[in-house]
ZATORDO-194584 format. One line per 10 residues: number of its first residue (from 0); their letters; for each residue x, y, z of C-alpha. Coordinates in steps of 0.5 Angstrom, whole numbers, always signed. Layout:
N
NUM = A = X Y Z  ...
//
This chain:
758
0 = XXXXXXXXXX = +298 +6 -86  +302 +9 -92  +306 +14 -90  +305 +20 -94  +308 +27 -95  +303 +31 -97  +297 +28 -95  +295 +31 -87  +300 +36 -88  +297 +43 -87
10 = XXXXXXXXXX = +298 +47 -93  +296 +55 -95  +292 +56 -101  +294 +55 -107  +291 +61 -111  +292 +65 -104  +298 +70 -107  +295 +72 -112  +288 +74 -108  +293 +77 -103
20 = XXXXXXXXXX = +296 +81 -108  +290 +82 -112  +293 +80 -118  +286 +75 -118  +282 +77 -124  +274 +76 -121  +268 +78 -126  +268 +85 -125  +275 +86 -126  +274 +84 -134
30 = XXXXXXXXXX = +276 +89 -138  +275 +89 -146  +275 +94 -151  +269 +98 -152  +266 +97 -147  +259 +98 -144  +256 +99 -136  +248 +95 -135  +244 +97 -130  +237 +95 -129
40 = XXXXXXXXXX = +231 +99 -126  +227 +95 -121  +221 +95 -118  +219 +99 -112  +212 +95 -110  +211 +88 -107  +206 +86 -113  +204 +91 -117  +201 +91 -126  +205 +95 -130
50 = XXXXXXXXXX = +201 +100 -134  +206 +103 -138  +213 +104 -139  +216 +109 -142  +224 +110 -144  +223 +116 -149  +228 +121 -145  +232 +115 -143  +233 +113 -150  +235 +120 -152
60 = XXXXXXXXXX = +240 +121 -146  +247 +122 -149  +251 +116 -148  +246 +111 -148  +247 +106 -153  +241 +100 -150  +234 +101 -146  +230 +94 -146  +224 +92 -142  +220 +85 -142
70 = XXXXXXXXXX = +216 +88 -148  +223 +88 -152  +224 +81 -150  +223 +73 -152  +217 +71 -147  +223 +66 -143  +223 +63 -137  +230 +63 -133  +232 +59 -128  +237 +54 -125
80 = XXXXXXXXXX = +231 +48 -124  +224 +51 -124  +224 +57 -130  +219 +62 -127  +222 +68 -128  +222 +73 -133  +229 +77 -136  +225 +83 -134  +218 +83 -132  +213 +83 -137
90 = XXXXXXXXXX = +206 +85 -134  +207 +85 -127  +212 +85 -122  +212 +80 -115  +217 +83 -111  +221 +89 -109  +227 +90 -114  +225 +85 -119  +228 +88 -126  +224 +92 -130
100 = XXXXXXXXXX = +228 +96 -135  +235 +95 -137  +240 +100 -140  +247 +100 -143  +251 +106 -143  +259 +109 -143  +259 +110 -136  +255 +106 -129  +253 +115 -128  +250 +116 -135
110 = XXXXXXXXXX = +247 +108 -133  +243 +111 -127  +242 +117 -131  +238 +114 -136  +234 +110 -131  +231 +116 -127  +229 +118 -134  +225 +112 -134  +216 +112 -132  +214 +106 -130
120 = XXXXXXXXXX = +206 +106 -129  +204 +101 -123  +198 +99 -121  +198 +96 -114  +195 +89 -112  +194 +85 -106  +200 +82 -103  +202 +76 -98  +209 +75 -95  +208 +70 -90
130 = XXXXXXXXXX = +209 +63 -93  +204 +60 -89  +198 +65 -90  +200 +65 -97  +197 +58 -97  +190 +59 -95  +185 +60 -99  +182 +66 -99  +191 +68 -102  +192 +73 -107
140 = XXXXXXXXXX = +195 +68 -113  +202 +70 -114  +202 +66 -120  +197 +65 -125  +199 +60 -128  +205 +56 -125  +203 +49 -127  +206 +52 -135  +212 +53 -132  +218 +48 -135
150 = XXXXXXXXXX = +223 +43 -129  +227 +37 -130  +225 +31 -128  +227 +30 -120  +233 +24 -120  +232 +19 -114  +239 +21 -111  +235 +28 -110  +230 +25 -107  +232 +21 -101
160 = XXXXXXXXXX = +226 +16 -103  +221 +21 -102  +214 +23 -106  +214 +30 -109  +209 +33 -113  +211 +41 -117  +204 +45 -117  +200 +41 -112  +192 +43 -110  +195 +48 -105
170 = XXXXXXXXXX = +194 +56 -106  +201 +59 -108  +205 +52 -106  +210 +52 -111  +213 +44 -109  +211 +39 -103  +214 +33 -102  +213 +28 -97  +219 +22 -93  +215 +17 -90
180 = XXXXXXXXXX = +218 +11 -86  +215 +6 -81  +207 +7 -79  +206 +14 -76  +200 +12 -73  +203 +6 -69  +210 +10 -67  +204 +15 -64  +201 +10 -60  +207 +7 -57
190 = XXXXXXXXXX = +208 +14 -54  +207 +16 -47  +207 +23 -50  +207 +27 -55  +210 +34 -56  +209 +39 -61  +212 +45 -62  +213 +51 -68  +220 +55 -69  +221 +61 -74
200 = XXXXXXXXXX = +227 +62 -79  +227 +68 -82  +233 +70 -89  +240 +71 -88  +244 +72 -94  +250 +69 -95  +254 +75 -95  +260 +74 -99  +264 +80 -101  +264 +80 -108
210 = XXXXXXXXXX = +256 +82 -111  +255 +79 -117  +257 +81 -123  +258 +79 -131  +260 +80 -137  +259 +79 -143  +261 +80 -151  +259 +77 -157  +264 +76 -163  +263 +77 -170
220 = XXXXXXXXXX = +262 +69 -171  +257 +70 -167  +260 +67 -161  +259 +69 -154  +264 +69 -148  +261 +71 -143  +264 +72 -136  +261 +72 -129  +261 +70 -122  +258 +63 -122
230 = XXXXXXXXXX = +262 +58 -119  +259 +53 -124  +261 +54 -130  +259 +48 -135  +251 +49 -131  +252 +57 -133  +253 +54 -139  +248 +50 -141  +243 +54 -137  +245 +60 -141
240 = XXXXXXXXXX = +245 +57 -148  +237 +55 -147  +236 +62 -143  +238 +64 -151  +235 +58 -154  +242 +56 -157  +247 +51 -158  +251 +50 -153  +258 +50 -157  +255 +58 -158
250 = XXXXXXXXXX = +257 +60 -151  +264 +60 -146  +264 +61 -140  +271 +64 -138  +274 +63 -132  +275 +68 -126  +276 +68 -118  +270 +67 -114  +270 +72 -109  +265 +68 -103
260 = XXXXXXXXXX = +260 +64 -105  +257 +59 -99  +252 +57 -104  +249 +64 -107  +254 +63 -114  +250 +59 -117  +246 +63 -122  +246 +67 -128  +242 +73 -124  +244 +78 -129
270 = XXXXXXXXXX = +247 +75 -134  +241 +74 -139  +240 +81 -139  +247 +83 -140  +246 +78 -146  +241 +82 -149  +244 +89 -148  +250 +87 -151  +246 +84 -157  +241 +90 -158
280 = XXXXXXXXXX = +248 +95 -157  +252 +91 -161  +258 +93 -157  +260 +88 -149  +256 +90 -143  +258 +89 -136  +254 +89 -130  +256 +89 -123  +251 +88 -116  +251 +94 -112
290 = XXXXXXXXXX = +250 +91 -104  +243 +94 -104  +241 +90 -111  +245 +85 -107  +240 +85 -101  +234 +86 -104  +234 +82 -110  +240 +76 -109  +238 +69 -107  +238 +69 -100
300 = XXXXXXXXXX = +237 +64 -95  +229 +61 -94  +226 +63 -88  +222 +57 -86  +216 +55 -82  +217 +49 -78  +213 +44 -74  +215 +39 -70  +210 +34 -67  +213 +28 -63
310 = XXXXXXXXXX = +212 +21 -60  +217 +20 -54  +216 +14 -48  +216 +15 -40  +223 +13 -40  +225 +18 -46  +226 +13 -51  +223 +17 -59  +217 +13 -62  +215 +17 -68
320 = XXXXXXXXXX = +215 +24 -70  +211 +29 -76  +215 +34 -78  +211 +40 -83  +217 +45 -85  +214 +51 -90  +219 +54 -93  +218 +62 -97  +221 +61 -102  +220 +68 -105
330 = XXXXXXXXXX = +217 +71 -111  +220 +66 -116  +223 +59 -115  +228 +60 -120  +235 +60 -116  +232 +55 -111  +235 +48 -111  +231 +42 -116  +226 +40 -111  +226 +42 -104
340 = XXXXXXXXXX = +230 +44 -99  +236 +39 -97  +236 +40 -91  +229 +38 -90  +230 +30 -89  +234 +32 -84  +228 +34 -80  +229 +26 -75  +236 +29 -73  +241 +23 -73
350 = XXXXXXXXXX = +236 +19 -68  +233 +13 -67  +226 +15 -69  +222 +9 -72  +216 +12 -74  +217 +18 -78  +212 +22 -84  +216 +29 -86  +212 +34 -90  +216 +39 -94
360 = XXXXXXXXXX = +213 +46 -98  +216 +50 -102  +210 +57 -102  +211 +63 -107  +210 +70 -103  +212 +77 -105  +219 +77 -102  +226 +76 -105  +227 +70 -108  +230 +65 -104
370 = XXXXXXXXXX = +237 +61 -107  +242 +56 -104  +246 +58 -97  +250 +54 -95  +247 +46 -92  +240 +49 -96  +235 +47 -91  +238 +44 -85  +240 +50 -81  +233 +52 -81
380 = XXXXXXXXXX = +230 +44 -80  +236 +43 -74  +234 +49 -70  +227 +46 -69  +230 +39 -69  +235 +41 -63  +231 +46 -60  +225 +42 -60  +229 +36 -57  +231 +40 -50
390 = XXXXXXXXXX = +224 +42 -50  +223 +35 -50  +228 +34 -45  +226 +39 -40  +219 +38 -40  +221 +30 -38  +226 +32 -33  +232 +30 -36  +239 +33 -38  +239 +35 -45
400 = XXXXXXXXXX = +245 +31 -46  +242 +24 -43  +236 +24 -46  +240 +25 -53  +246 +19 -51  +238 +15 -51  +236 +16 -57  +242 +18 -62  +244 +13 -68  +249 +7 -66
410 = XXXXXXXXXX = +253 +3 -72  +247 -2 -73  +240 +2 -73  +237 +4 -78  +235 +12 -78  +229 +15 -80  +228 +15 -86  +231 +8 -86  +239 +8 -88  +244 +5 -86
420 = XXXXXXXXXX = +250 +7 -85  +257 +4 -83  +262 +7 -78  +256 +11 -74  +260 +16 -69  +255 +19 -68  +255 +19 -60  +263 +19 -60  +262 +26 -62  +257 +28 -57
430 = XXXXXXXXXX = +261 +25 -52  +267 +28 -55  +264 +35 -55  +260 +35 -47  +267 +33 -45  +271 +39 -48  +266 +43 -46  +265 +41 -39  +258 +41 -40  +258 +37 -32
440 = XXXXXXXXXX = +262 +42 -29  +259 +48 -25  +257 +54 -27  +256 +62 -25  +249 +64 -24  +246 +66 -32  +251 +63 -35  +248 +56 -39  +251 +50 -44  +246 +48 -50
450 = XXXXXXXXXX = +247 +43 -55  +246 +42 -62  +247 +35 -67  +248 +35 -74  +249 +29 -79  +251 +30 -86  +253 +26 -92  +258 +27 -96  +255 +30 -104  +255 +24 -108
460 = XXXXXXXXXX = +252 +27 -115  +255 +29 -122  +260 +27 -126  +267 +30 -125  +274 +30 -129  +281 +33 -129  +286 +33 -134  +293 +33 -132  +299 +34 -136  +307 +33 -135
470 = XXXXXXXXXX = +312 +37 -138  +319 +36 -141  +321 +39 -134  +318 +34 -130  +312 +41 -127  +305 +38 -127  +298 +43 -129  +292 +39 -127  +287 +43 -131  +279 +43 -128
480 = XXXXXXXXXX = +273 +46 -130  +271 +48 -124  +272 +55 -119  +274 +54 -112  +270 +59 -108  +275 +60 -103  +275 +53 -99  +282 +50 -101  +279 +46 -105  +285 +47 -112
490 = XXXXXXXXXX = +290 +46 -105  +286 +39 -104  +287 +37 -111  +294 +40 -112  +296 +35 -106  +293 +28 -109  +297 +29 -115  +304 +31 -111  +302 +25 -107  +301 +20 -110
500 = XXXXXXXXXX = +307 +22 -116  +312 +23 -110  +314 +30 -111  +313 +37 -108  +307 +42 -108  +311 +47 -112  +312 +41 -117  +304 +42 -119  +300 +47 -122  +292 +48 -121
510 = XXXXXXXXXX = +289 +51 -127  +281 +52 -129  +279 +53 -136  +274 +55 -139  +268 +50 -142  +272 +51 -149  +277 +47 -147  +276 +43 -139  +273 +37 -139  +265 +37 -136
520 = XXXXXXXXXX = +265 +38 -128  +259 +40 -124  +264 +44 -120  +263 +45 -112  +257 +45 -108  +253 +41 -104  +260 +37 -100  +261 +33 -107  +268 +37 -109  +273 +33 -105
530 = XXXXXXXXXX = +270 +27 -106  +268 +27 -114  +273 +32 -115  +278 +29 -111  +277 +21 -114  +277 +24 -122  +284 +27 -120  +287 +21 -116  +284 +16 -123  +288 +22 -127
540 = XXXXXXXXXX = +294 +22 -123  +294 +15 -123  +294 +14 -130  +299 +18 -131  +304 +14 -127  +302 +8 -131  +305 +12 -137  +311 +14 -133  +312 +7 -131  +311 +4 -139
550 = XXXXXXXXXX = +316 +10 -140  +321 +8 -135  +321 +1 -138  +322 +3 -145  +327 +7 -142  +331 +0 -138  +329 -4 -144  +324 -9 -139  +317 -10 -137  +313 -4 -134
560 = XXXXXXXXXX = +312 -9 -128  +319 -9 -127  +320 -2 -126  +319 -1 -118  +317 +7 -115  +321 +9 -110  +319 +17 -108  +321 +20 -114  +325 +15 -118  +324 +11 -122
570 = XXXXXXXXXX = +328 +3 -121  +329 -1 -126  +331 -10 -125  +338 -9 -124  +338 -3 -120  +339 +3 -124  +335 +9 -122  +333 +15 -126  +329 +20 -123  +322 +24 -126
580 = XXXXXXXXXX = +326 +30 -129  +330 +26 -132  +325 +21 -134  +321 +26 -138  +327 +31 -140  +329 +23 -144  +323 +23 -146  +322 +29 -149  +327 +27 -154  +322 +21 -156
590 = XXXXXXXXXX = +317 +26 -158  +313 +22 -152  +313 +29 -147  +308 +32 -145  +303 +27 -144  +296 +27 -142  +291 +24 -138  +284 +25 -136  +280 +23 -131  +274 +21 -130
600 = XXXXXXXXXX = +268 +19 -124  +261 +19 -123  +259 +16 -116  +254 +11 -119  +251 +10 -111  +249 +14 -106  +254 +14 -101  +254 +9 -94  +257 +14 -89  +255 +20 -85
610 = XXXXXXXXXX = +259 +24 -82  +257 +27 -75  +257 +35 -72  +257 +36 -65  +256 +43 -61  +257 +46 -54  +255 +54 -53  +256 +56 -46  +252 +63 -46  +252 +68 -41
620 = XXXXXXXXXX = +245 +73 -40  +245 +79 -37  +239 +79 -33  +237 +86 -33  +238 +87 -41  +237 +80 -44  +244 +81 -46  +247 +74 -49  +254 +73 -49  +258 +67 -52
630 = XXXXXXXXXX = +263 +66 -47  +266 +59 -51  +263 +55 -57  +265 +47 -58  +265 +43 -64  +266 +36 -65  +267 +33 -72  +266 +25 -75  +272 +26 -80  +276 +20 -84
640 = XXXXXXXXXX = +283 +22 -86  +285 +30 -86  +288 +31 -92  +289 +39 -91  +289 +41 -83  +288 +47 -85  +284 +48 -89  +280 +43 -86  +280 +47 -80  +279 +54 -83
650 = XXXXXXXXXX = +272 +51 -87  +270 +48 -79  +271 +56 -76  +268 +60 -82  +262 +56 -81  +261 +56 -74  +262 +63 -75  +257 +63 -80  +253 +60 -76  +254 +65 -70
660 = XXXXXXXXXX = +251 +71 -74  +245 +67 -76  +244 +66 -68  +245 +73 -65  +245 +79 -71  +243 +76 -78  +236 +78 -80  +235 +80 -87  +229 +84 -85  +223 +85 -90
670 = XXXXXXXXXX = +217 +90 -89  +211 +90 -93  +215 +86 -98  +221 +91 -98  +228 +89 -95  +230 +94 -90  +237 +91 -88  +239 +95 -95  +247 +96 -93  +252 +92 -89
680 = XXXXXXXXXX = +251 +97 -84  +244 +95 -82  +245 +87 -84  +250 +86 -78  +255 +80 -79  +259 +78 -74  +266 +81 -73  +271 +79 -68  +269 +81 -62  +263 +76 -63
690 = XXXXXXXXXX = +267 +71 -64  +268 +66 -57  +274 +62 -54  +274 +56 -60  +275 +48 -59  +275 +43 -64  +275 +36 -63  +276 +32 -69  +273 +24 -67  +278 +20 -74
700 = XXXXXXXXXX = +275 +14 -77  +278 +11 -84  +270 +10 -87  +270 +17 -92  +269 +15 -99  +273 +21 -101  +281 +20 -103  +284 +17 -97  +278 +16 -93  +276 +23 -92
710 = XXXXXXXXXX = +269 +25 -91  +265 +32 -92  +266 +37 -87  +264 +44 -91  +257 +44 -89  +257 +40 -82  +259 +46 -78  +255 +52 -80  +248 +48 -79  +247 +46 -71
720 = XXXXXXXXXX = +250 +53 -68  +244 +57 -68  +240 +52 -64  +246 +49 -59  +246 +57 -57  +238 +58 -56  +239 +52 -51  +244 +55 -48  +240 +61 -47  +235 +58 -43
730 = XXXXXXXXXX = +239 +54 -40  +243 +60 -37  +236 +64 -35  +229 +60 -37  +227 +64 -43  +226 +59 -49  +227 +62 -56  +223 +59 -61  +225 +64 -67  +232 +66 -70
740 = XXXXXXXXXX = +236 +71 -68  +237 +71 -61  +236 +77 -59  +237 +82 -52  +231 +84 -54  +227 +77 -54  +231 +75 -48  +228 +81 -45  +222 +80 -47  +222 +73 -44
750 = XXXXXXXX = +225 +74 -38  +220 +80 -36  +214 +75 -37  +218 +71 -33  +216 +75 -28  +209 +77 -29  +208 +69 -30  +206 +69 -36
//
């Protein structure tokens, strides 16, 4: 193996300082000359025709320079994929919060006053907020005629082989795909016998600290910046120019600091509307969620309804599983992913099952819409999978560990949905991870161990470039057109490019431009970053050394093939050196400095590899209470090369922490359609009395397709943690948990019905 200076080496995030020093400018910080505050009137019932609306005193309120309601607008459907939702709502509303009338005016206070000034006449009609009584027939329709709404064509790479259909026969039922592999009906034959279980997953929100917020000024040419927390910029782009029916060349979307993101920063939300007041005032509007309007009416994660149904032999061995996972996707499908929710092909978990038909629904309810939230699907589909595998076990009397060591993917087999994949660790981990967490070792009475396994691929999808330059006095600006949302990822690059030009960290700067002037990039998302991300910067990095080395030869007067590359010097035939400083000082006086090369990749196959999460919770149960504490929390990792350790591990622990509150205190409440948890007060997070005792154990190979061999780690260690910790539970006193969160009051209920035999 080479060895190297930057890459392994645990290095601080670039863009750190300036956030730690709040010199970082997000959304809400922008500030331009004459500006105006936007705010919106949103809906107080679940489903309700609008009657009337009337804004006369709300338009005659001093300060007020803009009122629009859904009338005042062009009939346009917004949304990231699936345009269902209206700017503001036209003749009736679908849930609680949805926007009804927006303002604009000197001051958020005169903004709130105008909107108390404003009459809203609704009538109430029927609603439904479970997803799986949303499909019955005897339904309300939540959208009378969803088959209009416009979506792009599914690409295969979405897909994973399956059949998908948008609007099928099914009451409310916005998409249903179905993934099959090998003969349902054989697989169950081949069965001993055969388990079914269902597990619910209610909403959480991703709970970054910034709200979203944007901003957005017209120019007198008729060009329109617009500023807003989105962490993809050049989408943000084109969904806004068609939101708008204009040219994309129209709209710049200028770069700010993302404030968290864990998947929910990836929609205009109120961008279209700000648009609209900053048009109809002729003057900049900003608008800034508050949490409430956050909670409410964001883009939280899906609950989920999941049934696992599975064929397993005397002796432990998986034959065949049907799997119907019903995602609530809320009021409106617009902030969700293209066809379903990735995770749902994760329903086989990362075992040898031959035979398997998955079936995923997508049902509009009046609920919050849902969004993306970190791994979309997979923690809700691996909290069935995992808990319905210890289920499995015990019933057949075998440790959890054992019966997963039977059936889990070895290098050769194939997985569920017939993949396959090279460098499988997938039993490595495991073992790694039951060995740090002495899952053989005795324990105190009420205390348990549980499991959970992941598998996840590294993204592969979309294009990306990056440009860098090198200046007179040899300093390097990479320039991207994606946001890093806090993951390091402008770290990673800055160390490819130091790396593989011989120079120090300092000597590289990463710079994001806004859509005018950076190249196209889909920006970060779904654990493509470091991988397409990084290849584009190593193929403009490279490039821009074979200039150097042209520029050397000139310099020496021989063939660039001639010229060695030894640490940051340039060594021509004879022995003569000259180092990168001097070379490009040299050949400024050339006219040939600054150069510039871009780069360019775009994956043109699925990736061959997987990478594997493995997890052990040790739980402790106060049997009195139901009380679960989290004594210790192992998580093992199939890596390829590390490139930042820090990082690395920092994406690792804010994962399983996340991971953690979903577990035990996260629950976005919803009564009649209303969310409850209006405030970070009610919606509990964890803090760092819920953290345990922490162990990582990282299981290396060289088989990653990201630079150096690096694989994804961003979204693996989040999506297990709920279902190692609801097995564990019953592990430690009996109760089975069969619905998120894991609370006292749950495990109290099980433990007294222990008792009555029920």
């Amino acid at each position: 193996m080479t060895n190297r200076i930057n890459i392994g080496q645990p290095t601080g995030h670039v863009e750190g300082p300036a956030k730690v020093t709040g010199r970082a400018h997000y959304a809400a910080d922008v500030m331009v000359p004459g500006l105006l505050w936007g705010k919106c009137l949103r809906s107080p019932f679940p489903h309700a025709r609008i009657l009337s609306i009337d804004v006369t005193q709300a338009r005659q309120l001093p300060g007020v320079h803009a009122v629009l309601t859904g009338a005042d607008l062009p009939d346009t459907r917004l949304g990231r994929f699936l345009l269902d939702m209206p700017i503001l709502a036209r003749d009736c509303v679908r849930f609680v919060g949805e926007k009804v009338v927006a303002v604009a005016a000197e001051s958020p206070d005169i903004a709130e006053e105008a909107l108390a000034l404003i009459d809203v006449q609704y009538a109430e009609l029927p609603a439904v907020f479970d997803p799986v009584e949303a499909m019955q027939t005897t339904a309300s329709r939540i959208h009378a005629q969803p088959e209009s709404y416009a979506h792009p064509p599914i690409p295969e790479v979405f897909l994973h082989g399956g059949i998908a259909e948008f609007f099928p026969p099914i009451a409310n039922v916005v998409s249903q795909v179905v993934y099959r592999h090998g003969d349902l009906d054989v697989g169950f034959a081949q069965a001993d016998r055969i388990f079914e279980h269902t597990f619910v997953v209610p909403t959480v929100h991703q709970a970054y600290i910034e709200p979203h917020a944007c901003l957005v000024a017209i120019e007198p040419s008729g060009k329109i910046n617009v500023w807003l927390s989105n962490k993809m910029p050049f989408l943000a782009r084109s969904q806004f120019a068609a939101a708008l029916g204009v040219p994309e060349d129209r709209v710049r979307v200028n770069p700010v600091s993302i404030g968290g993101d864990f998947g929910g920063k990836g929609s205009l939300m109120d961008s279209i509307v700000c648009y609209h007041l900053a048009h109809q005032s002729g003057r900049p509007v900003k608008m800034v969620m508050s949490y409430t309007e956050e909670l409410m009416a964001g883009n939280p994660r899906h609950a989920a309804v999941i049934t696992m149904q599975s064929g397993v032999t005397r002796d432990g061995r998986l034959t065949a599983r049907r799997a119907r996972l019903v995602f609530n996707c809320g009021a409106y499908g617009a902030f969700i992913p293209l066809h379903t929710v990735h995770g749902g092909v994760h329903a086989g978990g990362p075992y040898r099952v031959p035979h398997i038909e998955i079936t995923c629904l997508r049902v509009y309810t009046n609920t919050v819409p849902a969004g993306h939230m970190r791994a979309p699907g997979a923690p809700q589909t691996v909290f069935a999978v995992e808990s319905h595998i210890d289920m499995i076990a015990h019933e057949l009397g075998l440790d959890p560990l054992e019966f997963r060591l039977r059936n889990v993917l070895t290098e050769g087999d194939a997985a569920p949905l017939g993949e396959h994949w090279r460098h499988v660790r997938c039993k490595e981990t495991l073992e790694a991870a039951a060995q740090a967490a002495g899952w053989n070792t005795a324990k105190p009475p009420h205390v348990g161990r549980g499991i959970g396994l992941y598998d996840r691929e590294p993204g592969a999808f979309g294009p990306s470039n990056a440009t860098l330059t090198i200046g007179a006095n040899a300093t390097l600006m990479l320039l991207t057109g994606a946001a890093d949302t806090g993951t390091g990822s402008y770290t990673i690059l800055q160390q490819i490019v130091a790396e593989e030009l011989h120079v120090p960290l300092t000597a590289v700067t990463v710079v994001q431009g806004d859509t005018d002037t950076a190249a196209f990039e889909i920006g970060p998302g779904g654990s493509r970053f470091t991988h397409t991300a990084g290849l584009a910067t190593l193929a403009a990095t490279r490039a821009l050394k074979e200039a150097l080395v042209s520029l050397a030869a000139q310099h020496f007067g021989c063939t660039p093939e001639q010229i060695q590359v030894q640490a940051h010097q340039f060594v021509s035939p004879d022995g003569g050196s000259l180092a990168l400083a001097a070379l490009t000082t040299w050949a400024a006086t050339q006219g040939t400095v600054p150069l510039t090369r871009t780069g360019s990749y775009l994956p043109g196959k699925p990736v061959e590899v997987t990478s594997f999460c493995a997890q052990v919770a040790e739980v402790e149960v106060d049997p009195e209470t139901g009380q679960v504490r989290l004594r210790k929390f192992v998580t093992a990792h199939d890596v390829g090369t590390v490139i930042n350790p820090l990082t690395h591990q920092g994406q690792i622990e804010g994962g399983v922490v996340q991971g953690i509150g979903q577990a035990l205190t996260e629950h976005l409440l919803v009564q009649d359609g209303a969310v409850t948890t209006l405030h970070l007060g009610d919606y509990k997070l964890p803090t760092a009395m819920d953290i345990p005792e922490l162990t990582t154990v990282l299981v290396e190979t060289q088989g990653g397709p990201a630079p150096y061999a690096g694989k994804a780690v961003g979204e693996l260690s989040n999506v297990a943690v709920p279902a190692a910790i609801a097995n564990a539970v019953f592990a430690a006193v009996g109760v089975r948990l069969t619905e998120l969160p894991v609370t006292a009051e749950k495990v109290h209920a099980g433990l007294r019905a222990k008792e009555q035999g029920k």
